[in-house]
N, C-alpha and C positions, 0 to 999 in steps of 0.2 A: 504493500500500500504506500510506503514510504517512496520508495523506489518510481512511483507512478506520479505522487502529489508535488514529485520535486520539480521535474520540468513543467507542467501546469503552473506552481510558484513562478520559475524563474521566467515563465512568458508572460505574465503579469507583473510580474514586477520591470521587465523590459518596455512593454505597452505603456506602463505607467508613466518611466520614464523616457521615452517618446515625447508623449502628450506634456508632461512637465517642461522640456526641450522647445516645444512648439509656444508654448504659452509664454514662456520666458523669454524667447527670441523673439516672438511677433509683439509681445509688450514694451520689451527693450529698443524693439527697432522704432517704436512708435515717437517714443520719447528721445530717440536718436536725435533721429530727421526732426523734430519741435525744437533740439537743441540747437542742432546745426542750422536750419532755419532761422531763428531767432535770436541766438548767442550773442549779446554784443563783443564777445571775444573774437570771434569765429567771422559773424558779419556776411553771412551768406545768404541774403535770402532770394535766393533763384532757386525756385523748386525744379523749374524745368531741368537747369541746368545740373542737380540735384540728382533728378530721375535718369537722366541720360549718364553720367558717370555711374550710375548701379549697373545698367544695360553695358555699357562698356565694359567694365569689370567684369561681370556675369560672362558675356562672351569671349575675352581674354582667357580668362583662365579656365572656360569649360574645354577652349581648344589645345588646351595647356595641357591639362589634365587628361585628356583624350588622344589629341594626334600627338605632343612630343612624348612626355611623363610613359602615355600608356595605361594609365592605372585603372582607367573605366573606360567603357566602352559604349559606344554609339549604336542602338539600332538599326538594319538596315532596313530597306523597303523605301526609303523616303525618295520621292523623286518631285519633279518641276510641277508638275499637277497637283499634286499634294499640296507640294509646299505653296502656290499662288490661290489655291481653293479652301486652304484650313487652317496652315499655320499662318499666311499673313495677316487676313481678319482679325483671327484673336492675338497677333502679337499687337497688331494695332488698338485694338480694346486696353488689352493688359498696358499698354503705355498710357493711355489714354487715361485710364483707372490710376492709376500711380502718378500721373501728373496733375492730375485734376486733385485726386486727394491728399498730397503734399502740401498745394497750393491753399488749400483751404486753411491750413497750419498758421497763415500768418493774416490768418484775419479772424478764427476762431479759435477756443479753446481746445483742448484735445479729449475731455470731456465730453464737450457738446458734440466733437465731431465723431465718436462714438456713437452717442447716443440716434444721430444723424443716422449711421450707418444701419441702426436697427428697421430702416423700413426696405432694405435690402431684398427681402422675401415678395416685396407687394408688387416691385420693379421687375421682379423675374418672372415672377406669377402674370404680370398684367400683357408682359412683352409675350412671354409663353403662349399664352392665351390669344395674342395676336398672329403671333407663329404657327397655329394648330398644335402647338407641344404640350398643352393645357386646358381642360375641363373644366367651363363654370360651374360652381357649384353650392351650393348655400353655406355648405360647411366652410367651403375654401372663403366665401365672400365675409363669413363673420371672422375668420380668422386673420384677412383680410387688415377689414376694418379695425379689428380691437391693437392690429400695431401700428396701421395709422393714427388712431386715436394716441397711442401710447405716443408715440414720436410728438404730436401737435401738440400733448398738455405738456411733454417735455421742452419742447421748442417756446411755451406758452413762460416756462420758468424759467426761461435764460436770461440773466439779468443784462446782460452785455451781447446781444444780439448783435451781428453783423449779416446782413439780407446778402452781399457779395461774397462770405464766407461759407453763406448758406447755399448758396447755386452753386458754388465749386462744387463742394461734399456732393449736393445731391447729383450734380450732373456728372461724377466719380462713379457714383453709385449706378447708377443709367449705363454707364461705360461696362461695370463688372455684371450687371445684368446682360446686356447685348454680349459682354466674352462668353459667358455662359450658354447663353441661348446660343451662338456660335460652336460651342463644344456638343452640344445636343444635335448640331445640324450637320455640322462638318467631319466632326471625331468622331461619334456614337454612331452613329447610324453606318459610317464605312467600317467599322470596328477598328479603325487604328489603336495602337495601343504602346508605346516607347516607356521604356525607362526614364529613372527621375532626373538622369545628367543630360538622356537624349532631347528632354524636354526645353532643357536647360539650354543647350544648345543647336535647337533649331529657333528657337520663341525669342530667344536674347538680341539677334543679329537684329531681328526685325522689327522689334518694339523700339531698337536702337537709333535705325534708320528710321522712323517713325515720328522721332526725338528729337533728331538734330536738325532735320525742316522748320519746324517752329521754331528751336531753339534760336536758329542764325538771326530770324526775324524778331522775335520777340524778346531776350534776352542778350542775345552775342552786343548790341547794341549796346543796352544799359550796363554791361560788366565792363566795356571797354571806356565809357565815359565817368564812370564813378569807381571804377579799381579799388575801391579801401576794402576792400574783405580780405581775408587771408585765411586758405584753407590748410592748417598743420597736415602734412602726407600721411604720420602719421593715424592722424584721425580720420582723413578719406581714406585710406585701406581698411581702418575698422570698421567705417561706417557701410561700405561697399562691402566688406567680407559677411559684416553681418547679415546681410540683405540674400547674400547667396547660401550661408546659412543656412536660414528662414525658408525660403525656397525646396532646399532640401526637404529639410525638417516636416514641412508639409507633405512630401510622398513620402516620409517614411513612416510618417502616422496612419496615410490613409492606407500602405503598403500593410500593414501590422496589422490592421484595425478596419476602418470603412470611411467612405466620406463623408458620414452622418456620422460619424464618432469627433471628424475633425470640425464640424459645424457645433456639435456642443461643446465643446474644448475652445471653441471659439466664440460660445457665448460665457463662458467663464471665464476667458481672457479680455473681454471687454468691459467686464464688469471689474476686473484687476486694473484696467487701464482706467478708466473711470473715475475710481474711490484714489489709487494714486498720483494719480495727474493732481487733485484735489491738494495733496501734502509736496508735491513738487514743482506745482508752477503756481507763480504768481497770477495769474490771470483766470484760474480757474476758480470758478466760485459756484458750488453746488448750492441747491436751495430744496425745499421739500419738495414741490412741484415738480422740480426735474427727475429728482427720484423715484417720486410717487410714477409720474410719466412715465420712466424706461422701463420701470417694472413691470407695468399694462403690456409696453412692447415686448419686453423681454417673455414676457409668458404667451404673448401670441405666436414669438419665433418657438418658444418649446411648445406649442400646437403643431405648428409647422415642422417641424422635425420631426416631430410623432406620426404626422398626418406623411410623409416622406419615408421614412423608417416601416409603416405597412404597405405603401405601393410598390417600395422596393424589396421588400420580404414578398409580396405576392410575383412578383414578377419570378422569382426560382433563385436558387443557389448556384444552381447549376456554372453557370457562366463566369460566377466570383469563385469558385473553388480551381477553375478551368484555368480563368487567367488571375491567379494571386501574386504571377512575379513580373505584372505589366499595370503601370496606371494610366486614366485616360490622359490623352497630351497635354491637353493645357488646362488642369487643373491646378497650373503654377502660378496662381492667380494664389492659390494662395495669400497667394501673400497675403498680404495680406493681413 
């Protein structure tokens, strides 16, 4: 009996800390990027320019670690079709996601911009639904509404509201919706399927390129007329390593576990991000209404994950026990 209960122990105890890894690097990274963003030490706040140094890095070193190193290895199967039909939509979402919610950093708290992120489910739901990926449904419609509600009496308690801070986040959140619904249309349905570094390095080049079109125009300008920031190397490789991290970290939870394990892990990390943003920035100031608020949302996303967790239990096991050492492409959104 001993003999039996030991590995069961020691895969729970690995799962655990997985998800511990995940929550601690996606919280970490959040308060990174709010640092570097706003640090008057630091003095950077070009999110764009920001995001695209992640995508650089990310692609650097997954080619590093792949074609010279060796030490991981790349899928094959991927060819020109592929890649202009699946992976560049969602590299272009996933940039667009990470630029757009950086940017919201420096004009909202990182609190609210949380709290923001809790109507994530209603944007995916409603585009699904426009897509034919999604069934109206009464149950779905109150589940719905009880996290929009939750988000609006939270949004209703923000003492320091910024409306241009507010359209970043949401239109961030519209970006990770449409990546999603992209991975339902373009990955799922052809059954692709790549490992967590192959991901890494087809998704990076693109979101990259993506990046640095805007960047020329909208940033390259004001960094070259007002120059005072100064980024330590040091702290752009931690901030850039952490980022790739995180990325990981994310398939190796849903690799261990499911990606309904990583969305509630992800509602416990926001609620981590939340209460400590609270004791670490200056500018964040909770009130009972905002609280009261995200908990309305926060229980209509644990509907929604419940309501997800038996569509995808009825659908079979069959296919998750078939492919347990491939995740879908670009669920490197993670990030996340």
């Amino acid at each position: 009996m001993a003999d039996r209960t030991r590995p069961l122990v020691k895969e729970e105890i690995v799962t655990y800390a997985y998800l511990l890894l995940y929550v601690a690097l996606s919280s970490g990274q959040i308060f990174f990027n709010k640092w570097v963003l706003s640090s008057k030490e630091i003095n950077f706040p070009y999110p764009l320019g920001l995001t695209l140094l992640h995508m650089v890095f990310s692609t650097v070193l997954c080619f590093v670690l792949t074609k010279v190193l060796k030490i991981m290895k790349v899928d094959e199967g991927m060819n020109m079709d592929i890649y202009v039909t699946s992976v560049m939509p969602i590299g272009a979402t996933f940039a667009m996601t990470l630029w757009l919610g950086n940017t919201a950093y420096l004009y909202i708290s990182v609190a609210f911009a949380q709290m923001l992120k809790a109507i994530m489910p209603v944007a995916v739901f409603v585009l699904g639904v426009a897509a034919g990926l999604e069934v109206m449904s009464c149950r779905m419609l109150l589940i719905m509404s009880m996290i929009s509600f939750g988000v609006l009496v939270a949004s209703y308690g923000e003492i320091d509201i910024s409306w241009i801070g507010v359209v970043y986040q949401m239109a961030g959140v519209v970006g990770e919706a449409l990546r999603l619904i992209f991975v339902e249309i373009f990955v799922k349905r052809k059954g692709l399927k790549l490992n967590p570094i192959s991901v890494l390095y087809y998704v990076s080049p693109c979101s990259a390129l993506c990046l640095i079109i805007p960047w020329i125009f909208l940033e390259k300008p004001k960094m070259e007329v007002y120059g005072s920031w100064h980024f330590p190397p040091v702290v752009l490789i931690l901030n850039c390593l952490c980022t790739f991290s995180l990325n990981l970290s994310v398939f190796l939870v849903i690799k261990h576990t499911s990606a309904l394990t990583i969305r509630v892990a992800g509602v416990v990390k926001d609620w981590v991000v939340v209460l400590l943003s609270a004791l670490l920035f200056a500018d964040t100031k909770l009130t009972i209404i905002n609280l009261f608020g995200y908990g309305i949302a926060i229980a209509g996303v644990a509907a929604y994950n419940n309501h997800k967790l038996k569509k995808e239990g009825s659908e079979g096991s069959s296919d998750e026990s078939r492919d347990v050492q491939s995740v879908p492409m670009a669920t490197s959104s993670a990030s996340k």
